[in-house]
DOLO-194695 format. One record per atom (N, C-alpha, C): x, y negated, z. Coordinates in steps of 0.001 Angstrom, whole numbers, plus 500000, padded with zeros to 6 digits. Atoms other than C-alpha are relative to their C-alpha. Layout:
! residues N
XYZ;...
***
This chain:
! residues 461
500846501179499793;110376581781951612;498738500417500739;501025499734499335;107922581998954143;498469499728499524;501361500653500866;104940579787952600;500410499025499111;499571500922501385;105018577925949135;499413498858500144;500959501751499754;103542574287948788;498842500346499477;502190499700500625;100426575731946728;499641501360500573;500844498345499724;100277579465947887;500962500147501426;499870499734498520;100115579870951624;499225500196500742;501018499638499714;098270580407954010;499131498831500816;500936501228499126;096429576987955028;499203499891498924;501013500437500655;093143576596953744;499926498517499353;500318501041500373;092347573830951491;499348499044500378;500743500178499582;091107571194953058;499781497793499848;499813501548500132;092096567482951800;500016500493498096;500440500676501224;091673565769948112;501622500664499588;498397500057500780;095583565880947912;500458501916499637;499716498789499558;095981569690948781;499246500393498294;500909499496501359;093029570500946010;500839499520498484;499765500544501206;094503568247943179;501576500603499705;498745499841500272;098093569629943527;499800501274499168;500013498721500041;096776573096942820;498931500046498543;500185500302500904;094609571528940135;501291500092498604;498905500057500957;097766570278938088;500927501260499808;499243498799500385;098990573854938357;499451500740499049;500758499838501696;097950574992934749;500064501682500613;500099498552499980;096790578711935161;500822500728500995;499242499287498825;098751579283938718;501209500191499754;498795499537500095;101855579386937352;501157499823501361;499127500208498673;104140577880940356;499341500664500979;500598499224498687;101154579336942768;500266501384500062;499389498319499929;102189583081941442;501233500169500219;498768499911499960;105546582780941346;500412499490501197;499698500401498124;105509581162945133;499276501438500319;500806499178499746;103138583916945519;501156501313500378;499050498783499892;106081586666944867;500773499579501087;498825500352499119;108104585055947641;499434499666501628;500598500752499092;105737584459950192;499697501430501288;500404499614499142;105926585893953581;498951501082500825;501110499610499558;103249589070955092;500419499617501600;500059500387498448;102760587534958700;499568501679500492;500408498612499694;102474591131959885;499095499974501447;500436499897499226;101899590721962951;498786499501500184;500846500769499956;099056588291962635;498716500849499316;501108498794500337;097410590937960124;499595500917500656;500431499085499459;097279593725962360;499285499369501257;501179501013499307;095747591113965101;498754499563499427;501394500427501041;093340590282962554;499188501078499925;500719498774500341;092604593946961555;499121500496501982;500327499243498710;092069594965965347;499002499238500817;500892500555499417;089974592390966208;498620499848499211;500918499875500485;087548592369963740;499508501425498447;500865498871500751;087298595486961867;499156500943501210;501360499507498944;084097596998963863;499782501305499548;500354498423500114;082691600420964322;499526500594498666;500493499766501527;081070600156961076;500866500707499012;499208499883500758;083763600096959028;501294500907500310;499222499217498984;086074602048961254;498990501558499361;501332498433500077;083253605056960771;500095500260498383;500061500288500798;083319604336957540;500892500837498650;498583498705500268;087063605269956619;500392501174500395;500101498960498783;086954608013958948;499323501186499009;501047498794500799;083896610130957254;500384499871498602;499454500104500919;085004609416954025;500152501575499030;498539498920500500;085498613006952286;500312500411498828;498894499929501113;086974612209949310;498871501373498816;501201499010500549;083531614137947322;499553499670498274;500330500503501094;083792611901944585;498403499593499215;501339500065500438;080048611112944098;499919498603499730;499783501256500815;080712607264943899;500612499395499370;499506500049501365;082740607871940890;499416499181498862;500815500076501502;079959607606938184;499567498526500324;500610501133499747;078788604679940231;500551498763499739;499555501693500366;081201602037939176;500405499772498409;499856500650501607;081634600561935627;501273500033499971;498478500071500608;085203599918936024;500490501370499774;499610498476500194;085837603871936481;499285500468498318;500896499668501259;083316604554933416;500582499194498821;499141500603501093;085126601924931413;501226500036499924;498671499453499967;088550602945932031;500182501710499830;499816499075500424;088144606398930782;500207501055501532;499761499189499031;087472608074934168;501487499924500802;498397499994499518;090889606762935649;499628500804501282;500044499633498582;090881608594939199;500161498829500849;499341500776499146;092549605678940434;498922498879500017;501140501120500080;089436603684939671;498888500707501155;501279499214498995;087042605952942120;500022499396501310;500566500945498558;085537603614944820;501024500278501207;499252499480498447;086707605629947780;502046499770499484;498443499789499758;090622606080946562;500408497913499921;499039501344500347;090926602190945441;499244499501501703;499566500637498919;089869601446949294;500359500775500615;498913499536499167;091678604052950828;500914500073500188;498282499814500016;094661603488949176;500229498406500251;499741501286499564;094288599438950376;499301499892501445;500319499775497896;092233598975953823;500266501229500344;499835498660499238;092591602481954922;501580500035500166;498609500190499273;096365601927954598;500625498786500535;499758500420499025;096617598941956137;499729500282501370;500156499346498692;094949600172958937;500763501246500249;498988498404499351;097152603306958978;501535499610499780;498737500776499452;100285601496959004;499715498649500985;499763501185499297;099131598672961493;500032498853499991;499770501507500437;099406595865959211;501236500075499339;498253500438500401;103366596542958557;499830500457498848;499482499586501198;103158596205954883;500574498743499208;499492500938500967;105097593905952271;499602499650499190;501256501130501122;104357591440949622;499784500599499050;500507499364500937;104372593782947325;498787500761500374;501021499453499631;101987595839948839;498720498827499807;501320501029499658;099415592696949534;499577499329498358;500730500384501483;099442591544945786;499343501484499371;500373499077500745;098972595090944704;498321500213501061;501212500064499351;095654594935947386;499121498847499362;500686500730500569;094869591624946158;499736500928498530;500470499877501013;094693592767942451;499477501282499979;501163499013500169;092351595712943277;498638499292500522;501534500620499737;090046593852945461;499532499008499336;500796500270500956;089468591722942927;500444499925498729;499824499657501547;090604593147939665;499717501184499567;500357498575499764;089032596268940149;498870500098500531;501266500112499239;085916595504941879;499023498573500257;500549501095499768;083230593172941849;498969499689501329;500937500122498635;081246593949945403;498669499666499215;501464499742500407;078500594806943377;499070501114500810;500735499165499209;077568597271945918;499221501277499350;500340498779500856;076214600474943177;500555501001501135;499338499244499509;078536602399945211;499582500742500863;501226499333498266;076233602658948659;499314500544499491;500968499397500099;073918604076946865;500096501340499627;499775498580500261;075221607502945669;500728500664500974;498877500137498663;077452607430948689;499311501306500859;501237499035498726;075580611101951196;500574499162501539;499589500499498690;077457609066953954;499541498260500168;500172501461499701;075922605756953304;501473499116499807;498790501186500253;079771604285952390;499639498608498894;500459500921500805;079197601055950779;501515499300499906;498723500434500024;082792600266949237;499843498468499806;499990501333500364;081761596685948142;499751498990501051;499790500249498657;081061595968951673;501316500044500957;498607500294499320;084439596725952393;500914499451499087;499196500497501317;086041595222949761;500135498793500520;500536501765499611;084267591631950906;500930499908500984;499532500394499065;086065591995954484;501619500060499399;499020499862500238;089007593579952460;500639498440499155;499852501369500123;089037590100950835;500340498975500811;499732500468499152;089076588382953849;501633499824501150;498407499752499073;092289589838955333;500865499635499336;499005500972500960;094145588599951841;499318498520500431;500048501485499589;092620585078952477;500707499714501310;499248499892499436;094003585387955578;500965499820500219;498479500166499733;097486585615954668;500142499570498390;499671500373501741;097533584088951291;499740500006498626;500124498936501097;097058586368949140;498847499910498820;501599500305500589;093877584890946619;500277499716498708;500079500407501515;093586584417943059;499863497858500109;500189501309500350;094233581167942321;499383499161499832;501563500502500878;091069579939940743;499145499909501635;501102499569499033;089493581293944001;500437498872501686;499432500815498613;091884579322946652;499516498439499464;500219500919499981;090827576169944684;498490499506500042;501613500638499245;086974576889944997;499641500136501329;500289500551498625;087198577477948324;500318498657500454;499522500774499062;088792574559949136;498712498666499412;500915500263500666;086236572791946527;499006499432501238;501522499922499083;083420573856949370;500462499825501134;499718500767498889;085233572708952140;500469498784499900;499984501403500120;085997569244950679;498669499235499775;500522500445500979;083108568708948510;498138500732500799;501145498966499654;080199571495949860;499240500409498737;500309499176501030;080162572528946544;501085500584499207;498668499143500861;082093574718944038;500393499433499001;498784500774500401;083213571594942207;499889498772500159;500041501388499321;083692568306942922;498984498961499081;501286500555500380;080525566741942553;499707499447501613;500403500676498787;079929563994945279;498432499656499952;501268500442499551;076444562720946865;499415499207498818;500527501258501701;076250559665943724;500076500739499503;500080499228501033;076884562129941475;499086500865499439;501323499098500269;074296564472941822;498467499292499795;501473500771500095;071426561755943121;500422499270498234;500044501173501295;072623559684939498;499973501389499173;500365499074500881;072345563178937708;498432499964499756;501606499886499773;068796563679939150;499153498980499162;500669501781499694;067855560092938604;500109500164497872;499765500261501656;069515560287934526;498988501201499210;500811498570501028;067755563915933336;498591499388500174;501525500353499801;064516562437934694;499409498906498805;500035500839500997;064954559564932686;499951500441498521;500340499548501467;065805561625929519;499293500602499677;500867499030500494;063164563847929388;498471499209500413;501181500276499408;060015561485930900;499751499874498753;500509500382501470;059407560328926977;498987501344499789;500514498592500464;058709564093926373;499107500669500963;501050499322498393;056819565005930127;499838498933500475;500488500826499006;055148561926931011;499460500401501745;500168499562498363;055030561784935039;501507500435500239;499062498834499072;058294563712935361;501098499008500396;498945500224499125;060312563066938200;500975500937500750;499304498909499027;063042564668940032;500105499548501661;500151500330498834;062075563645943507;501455500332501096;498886499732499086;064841563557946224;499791499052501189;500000500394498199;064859563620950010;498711499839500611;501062500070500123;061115563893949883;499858501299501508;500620498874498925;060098565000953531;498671500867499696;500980499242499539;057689567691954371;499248500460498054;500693499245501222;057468569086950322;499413500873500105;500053498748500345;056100572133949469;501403500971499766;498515499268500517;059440573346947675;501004499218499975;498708500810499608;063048572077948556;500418500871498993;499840499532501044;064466573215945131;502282499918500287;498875500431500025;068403573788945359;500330501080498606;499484499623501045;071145574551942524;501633500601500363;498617499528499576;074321576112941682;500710498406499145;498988501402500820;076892572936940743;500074500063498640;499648499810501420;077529574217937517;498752499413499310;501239500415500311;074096573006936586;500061498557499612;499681501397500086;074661569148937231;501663499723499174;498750500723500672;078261569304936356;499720500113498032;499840499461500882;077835571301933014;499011500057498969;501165499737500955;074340571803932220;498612499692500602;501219501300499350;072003568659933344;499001500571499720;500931500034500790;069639570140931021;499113501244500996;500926499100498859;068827573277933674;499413498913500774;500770500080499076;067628571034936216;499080498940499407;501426501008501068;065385568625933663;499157501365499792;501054499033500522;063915572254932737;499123500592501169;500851499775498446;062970573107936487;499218498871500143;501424501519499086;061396569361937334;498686500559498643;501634500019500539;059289570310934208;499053501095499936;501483498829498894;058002573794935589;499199499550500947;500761500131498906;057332572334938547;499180498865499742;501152500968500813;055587569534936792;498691500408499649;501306499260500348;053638571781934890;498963500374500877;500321499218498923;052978573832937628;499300498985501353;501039500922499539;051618570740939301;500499500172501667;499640500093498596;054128571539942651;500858498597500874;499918501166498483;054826568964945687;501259500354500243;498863499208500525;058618569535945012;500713499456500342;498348501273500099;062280568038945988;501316500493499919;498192499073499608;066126568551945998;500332498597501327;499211501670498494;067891566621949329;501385499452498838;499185500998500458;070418564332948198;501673500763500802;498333499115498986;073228566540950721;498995501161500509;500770498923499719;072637570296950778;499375500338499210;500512500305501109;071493570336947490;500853501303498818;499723498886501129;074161573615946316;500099501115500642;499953498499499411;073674577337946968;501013500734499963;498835498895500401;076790578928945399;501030500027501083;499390499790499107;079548580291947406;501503500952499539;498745499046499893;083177581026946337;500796500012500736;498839499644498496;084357581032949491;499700501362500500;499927498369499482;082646584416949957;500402500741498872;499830499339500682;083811585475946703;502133499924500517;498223500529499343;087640583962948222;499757501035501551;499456499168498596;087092585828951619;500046498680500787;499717501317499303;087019582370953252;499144499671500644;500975500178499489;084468582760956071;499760498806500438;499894500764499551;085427580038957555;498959498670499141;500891500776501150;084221577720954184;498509500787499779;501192499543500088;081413579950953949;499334499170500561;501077500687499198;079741578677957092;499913498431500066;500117501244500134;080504575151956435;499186499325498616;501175500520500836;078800575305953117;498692500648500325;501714499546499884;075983577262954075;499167498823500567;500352500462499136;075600575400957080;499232498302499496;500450501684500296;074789571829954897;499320500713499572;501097500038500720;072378573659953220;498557500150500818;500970500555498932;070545574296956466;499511498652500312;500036501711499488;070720570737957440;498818499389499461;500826500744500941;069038569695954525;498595500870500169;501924499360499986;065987572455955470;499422499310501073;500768500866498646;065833570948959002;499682498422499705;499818500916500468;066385567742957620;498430498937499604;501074500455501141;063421567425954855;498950500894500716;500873499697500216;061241570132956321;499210500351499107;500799498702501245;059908571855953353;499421501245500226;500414498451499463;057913574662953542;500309501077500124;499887498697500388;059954576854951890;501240499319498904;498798500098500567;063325576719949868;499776500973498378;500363499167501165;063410577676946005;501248499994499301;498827500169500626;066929578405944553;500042500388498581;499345499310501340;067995578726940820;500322501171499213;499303498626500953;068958581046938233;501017500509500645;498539499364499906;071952582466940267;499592501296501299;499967498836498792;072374585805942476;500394499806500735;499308500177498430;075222585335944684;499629498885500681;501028501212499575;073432581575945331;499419500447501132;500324499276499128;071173583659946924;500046500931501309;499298499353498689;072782586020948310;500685499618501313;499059500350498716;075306583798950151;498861499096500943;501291500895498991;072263581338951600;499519500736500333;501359499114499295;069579583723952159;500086501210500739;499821498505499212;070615587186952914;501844499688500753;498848500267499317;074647586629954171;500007498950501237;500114501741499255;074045582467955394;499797500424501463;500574499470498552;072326583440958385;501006500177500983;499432499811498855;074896585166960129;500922499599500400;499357500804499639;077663583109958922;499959498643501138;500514501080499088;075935580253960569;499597500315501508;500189500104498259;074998582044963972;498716499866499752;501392500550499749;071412581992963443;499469501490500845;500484498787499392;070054585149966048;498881500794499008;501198499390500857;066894585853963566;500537500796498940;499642499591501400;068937586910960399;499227498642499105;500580500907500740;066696584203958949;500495498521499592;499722501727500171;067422580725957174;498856499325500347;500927501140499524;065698577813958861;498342499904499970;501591499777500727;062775577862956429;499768501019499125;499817498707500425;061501580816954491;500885499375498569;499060499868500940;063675581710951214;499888499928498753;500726499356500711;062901582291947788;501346499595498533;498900499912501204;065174583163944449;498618499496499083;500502500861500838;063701581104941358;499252501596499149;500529498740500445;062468584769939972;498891500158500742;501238499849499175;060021584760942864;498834498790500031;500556501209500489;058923581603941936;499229499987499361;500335499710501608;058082582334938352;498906501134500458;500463498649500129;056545585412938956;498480499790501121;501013500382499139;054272583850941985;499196498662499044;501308501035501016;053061580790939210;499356500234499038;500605498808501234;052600583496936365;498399500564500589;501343498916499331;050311585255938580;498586498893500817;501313500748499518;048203582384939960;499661499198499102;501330500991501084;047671580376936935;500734498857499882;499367501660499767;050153577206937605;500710500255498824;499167500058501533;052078578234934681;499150501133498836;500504499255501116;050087579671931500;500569500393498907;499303499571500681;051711581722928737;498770499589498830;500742500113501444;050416580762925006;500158501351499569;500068498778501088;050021584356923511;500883500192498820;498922499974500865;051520583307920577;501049499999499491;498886500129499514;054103582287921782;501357500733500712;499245498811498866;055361585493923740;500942500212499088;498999499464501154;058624586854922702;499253501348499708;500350498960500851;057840589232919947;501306500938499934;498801499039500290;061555590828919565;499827501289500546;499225499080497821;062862593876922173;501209499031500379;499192500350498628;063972592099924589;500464500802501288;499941499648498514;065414593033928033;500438499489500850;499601500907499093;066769592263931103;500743500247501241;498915499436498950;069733591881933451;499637500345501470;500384499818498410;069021593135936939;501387499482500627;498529500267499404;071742591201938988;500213500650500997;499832499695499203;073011592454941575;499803499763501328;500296500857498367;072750590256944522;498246499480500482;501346500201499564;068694589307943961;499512500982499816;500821499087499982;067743592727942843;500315501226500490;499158498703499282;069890595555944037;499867499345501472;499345500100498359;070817593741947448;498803498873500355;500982501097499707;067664591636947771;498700500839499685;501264499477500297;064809593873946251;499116499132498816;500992500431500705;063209591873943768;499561500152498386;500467499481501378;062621593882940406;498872499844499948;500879500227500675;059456593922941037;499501498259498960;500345502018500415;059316589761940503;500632500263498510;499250500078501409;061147590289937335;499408500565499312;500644499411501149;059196592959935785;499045499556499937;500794500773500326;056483590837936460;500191498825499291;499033501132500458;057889588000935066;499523500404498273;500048499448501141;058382590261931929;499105500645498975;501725499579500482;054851591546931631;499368498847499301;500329501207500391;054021587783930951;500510499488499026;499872500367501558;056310587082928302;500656500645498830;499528499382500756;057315589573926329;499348501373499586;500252498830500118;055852592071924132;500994501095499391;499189498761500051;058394594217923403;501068500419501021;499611499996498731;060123594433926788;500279501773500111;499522498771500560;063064597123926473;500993499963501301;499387499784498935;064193598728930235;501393500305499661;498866499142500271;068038599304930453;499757501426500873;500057499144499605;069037602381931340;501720500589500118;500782500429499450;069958602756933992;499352498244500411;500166501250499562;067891599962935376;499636499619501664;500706500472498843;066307597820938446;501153500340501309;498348499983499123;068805598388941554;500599500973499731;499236498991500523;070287601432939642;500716499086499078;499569500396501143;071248598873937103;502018500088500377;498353499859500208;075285598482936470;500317498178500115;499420501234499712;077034595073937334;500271499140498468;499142500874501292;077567592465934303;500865500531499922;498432500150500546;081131592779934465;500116498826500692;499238501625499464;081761588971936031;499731499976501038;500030500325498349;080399589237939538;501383499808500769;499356500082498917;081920588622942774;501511499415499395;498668500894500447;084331585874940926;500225500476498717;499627499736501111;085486588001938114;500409499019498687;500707500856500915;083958585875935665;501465498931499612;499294501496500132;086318582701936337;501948500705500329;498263500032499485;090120584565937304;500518500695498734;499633499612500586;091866584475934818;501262501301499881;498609499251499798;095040586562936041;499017502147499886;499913498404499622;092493590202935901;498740499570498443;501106500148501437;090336588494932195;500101501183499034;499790498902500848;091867591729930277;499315500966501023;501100499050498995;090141593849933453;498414499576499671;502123500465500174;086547591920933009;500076500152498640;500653499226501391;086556592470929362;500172501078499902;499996498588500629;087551595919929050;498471500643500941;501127499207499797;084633596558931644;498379499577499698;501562500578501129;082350594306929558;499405501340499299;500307499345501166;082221597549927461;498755500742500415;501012499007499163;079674599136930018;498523499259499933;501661501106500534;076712596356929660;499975499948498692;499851499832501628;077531596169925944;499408501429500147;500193498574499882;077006599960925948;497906500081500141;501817500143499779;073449599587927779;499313499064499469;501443500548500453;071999596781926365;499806500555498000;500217499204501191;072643597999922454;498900501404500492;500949498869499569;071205601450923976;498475499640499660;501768500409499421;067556599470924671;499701499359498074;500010500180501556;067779598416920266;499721498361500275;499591501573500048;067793594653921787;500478498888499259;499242500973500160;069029591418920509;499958499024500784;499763501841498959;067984588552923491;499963501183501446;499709499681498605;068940589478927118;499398498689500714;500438500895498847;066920587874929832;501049499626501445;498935499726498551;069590586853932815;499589499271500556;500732500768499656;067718584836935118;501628499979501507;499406500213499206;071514584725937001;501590499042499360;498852500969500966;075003582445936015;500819501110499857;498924499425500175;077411584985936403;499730501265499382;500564499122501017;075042587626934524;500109499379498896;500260500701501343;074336584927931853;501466499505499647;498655499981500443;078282584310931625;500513500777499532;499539498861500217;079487587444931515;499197500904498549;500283499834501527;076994588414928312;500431499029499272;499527500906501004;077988585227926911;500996500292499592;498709499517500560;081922586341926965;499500501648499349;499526498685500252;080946590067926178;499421499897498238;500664500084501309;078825588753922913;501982499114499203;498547500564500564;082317586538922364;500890501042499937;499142498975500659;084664589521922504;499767501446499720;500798499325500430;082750592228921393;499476499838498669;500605500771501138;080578590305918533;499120501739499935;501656499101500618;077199592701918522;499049499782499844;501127500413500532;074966590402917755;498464499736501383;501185500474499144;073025589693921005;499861498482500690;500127501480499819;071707586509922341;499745500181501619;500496500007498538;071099585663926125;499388498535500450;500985500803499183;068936583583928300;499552499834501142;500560500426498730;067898581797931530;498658499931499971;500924499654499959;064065582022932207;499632498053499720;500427501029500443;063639578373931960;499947499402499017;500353500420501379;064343577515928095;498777501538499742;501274499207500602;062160580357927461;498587499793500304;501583499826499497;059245579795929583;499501498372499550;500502501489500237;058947576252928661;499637499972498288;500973499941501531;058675577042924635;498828500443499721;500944499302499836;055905579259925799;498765499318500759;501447500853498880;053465577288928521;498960499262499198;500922500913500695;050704575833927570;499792499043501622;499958500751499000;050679572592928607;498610498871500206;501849500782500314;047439570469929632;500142498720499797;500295500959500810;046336567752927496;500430498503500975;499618501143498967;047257565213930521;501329499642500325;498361500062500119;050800565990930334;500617499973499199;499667500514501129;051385565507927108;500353498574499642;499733501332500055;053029562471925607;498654499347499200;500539500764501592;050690559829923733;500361499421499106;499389500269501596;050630559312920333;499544498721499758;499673501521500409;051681555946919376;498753499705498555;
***
């Protein structure tokens, strides 16, 4: 069978296509088409030859097998030192041999590629950094992703959020009414309690164009009622657009450049659009990552830059801490040991520990570093998709055991994760594990803490 009706190689790109692949309970018909399905060979090695670049070419080449970005990945450290887990062999023994056969390999081969590049790796990028040749396997992993989207080859879960963000321009189907009547309802439930508060939308020439990850409105209204009332507090000139309004991106966690640049690209729209000074995204990493640092080039922009400047919701916090727009009650500080996740995508591949340890100076006095930490830190466990596929869930928990590991280390019980797929991934590792720790987004915390001025308070009846 060349291509199956759910697993093939045409991108998702209609209501009907998405919902068929819906009613497929846990991929079952999509795996089992999956075993039967066609490697277009020729089309791969056209693929490989046209866009694998000097980079990556140089890459496999110098390579010499020195083992130094061993220690660097969690899944090797949580699998008992497998060999077969060591950065360099799990992509030499998948891109390096497609490229050294040409492309001519079989379906067995391409599932056994799929379930390394992502059941084996989260493109957490640790790897570049111990690397003496500069190899950055999680960088090749991402394109190595790309060449299974390509021809089929995708986790299930992952072919239906891409197609998600090329129906929808978000990672779940959440239309234009849906979100403005979200905005419009949290505002409503919380003004009793924050007189004034609004969630403004489509508000030209703000200060801050505030965007989210979907999961927020679909799942958990209550994040973006807790942002309008920072920025309440905080007394900022604030909006979300009504289209262009989500950051996340599992089309780059799918390899699906193509959907990439079509969701990025609305989120531009909405900067040229509204004009804002400046863009302020959410609790999430890859959010980030895929808009701010990736977006860019998907979209063709010559600068590297998005539209208007950038800013992760950590830089936010950490810039109203420090000028005074948001005040910490003393008393209020967490007293525990606490600590806190360094994600990967805003602080390893973005730089911004310092915003966090500032952050942490402000509310917490017992503030307990992992180790290691800051862009040395170690991956959740759920990045780069993980989190949500179920077909590699016995792979993401067994390498839950490596964050479990470090945060006990620090004598902890609350974890700060100011990211979704950090703050997921402790949530399952506290569920199958059970050690007694708690976790947290920066916005229920900072809001039990603020002191708020006597003008924003409700009156008493």
């Amino acid at each position: 069978m060349p291509e199956g009706k759910l697993c093939n190689r045409t991108p998702v790109n209609t209501e009907e296509q998405l919902h068929a692949l819906l009613a497929d309970k846990s991929g079952k018909q999509y795996y089992e088409e999956m075993n039967h399905l066609n490697v277009d060979t020729k089309a791969l090695w056209a693929t490989i030859q046209k866009t694998l670049k000097s980079r990556l070419k140089t890459w496999l080449e110098i390579c010499a097998h020195c083992g130094m970005c061993a220690d660097s990945c969690f899944f090797y450290l949580a699998n008992k030192k497998d060999p077969k887990q060591v950065p360099s062999y799990k992509i030499q023994s998948t891109l390096g041999e497609l490229v050294r056969r040409k492309g001519q390999v079989d379906n067995a081969f391409m599932q056994k590629v799929m379930d390394v590049a992502w059941g084996k790796c989260t493109c957490c990028n640790r790897c570049g950094m111990y690397c003496p040749f500069g190899i950055d396997m999680g960088v090749m992993f991402s394109y190595l992703r790309g060449l299974c989207h390509s021809q089929g080859f995708i986790p299930w879960e992952l072919k239906i959020g891409a197609g998600m963000h090329r129906i929808y321009r978000a990672q779940m189907d959440i239309t234009t009414e849906d979100w403005v009547d979200t905005c419009e309802w949290m505002a409503e439930e919380y003004e009793d309690d924050w007189p004034g508060l609004t969630i403004p939308v489509d508000v030209a020439g703000a200060d801050i164009m505030y965007t989210v990850n979907a999961r927020e409105p679909k799942h958990y209204p209550e994040d973006l009622a807790e942002a309008a009332i920072l920025f309440h507090v905080a007394g900022e000139n604030w909006t979300v657009p009504s289209e262009g309004w989500e950051e996340t991106s599992l089309a780059m966690f799918a390899g699906d450049w193509e959907a990439c640049k079509l969701q990025v690209e609305s989120v531009y729209d909405a900067m040229k659009r509204l004009q804002a000074k400046r863009m302020v995204v959410t609790e999430c990493g890859h959010a980030y990552r895929a808009t701010v640092i990736e977006g860019p080039y998907w979209a063709g922009l010559p600068n590297g830059q998005t539209p208007i400047p950038s800013f992760h919701y950590v830089e936010w916090v950490a810039e109203a801490l420090k000028s005074g727009k948001l005040k910490i009650d003393p008393a209020k500080k967490i007293k525990e040991p606490v600590t806190y996740q360094d994600s990967c995508n805003y602080i390893r591949n973005a730089g911004l520990k310092d915003a966090a340890r500032t952050i942490m100076s402000y509310i917490a006095e017992d503030f307990r570093e992992m180790s290691p930490c800051k862009e040395h830190n170690f991956c959740c466990g759920g990045g780069g998709g993980m989190n949500g596929l179920g077909r590699y869930r016995k792979e993401r928990n067994n390498g839950l055991k490596v964050k479990r590991d470090q945060i006990l280390a620090t004598g902890s019980n609350l974890v700060v994760a100011p990211c979704h797929n950090c703050w997921d991934a402790i949530r399952d590792l506290e569920e199958v594990y059970r050690v007694g720790i708690r976790w947290s987004f920066l916005k229920p915390l900072l809001i039990s803490m603020i002191e708020v001025p006597e003008h924003l308070k409700p009156k008493e009846e």
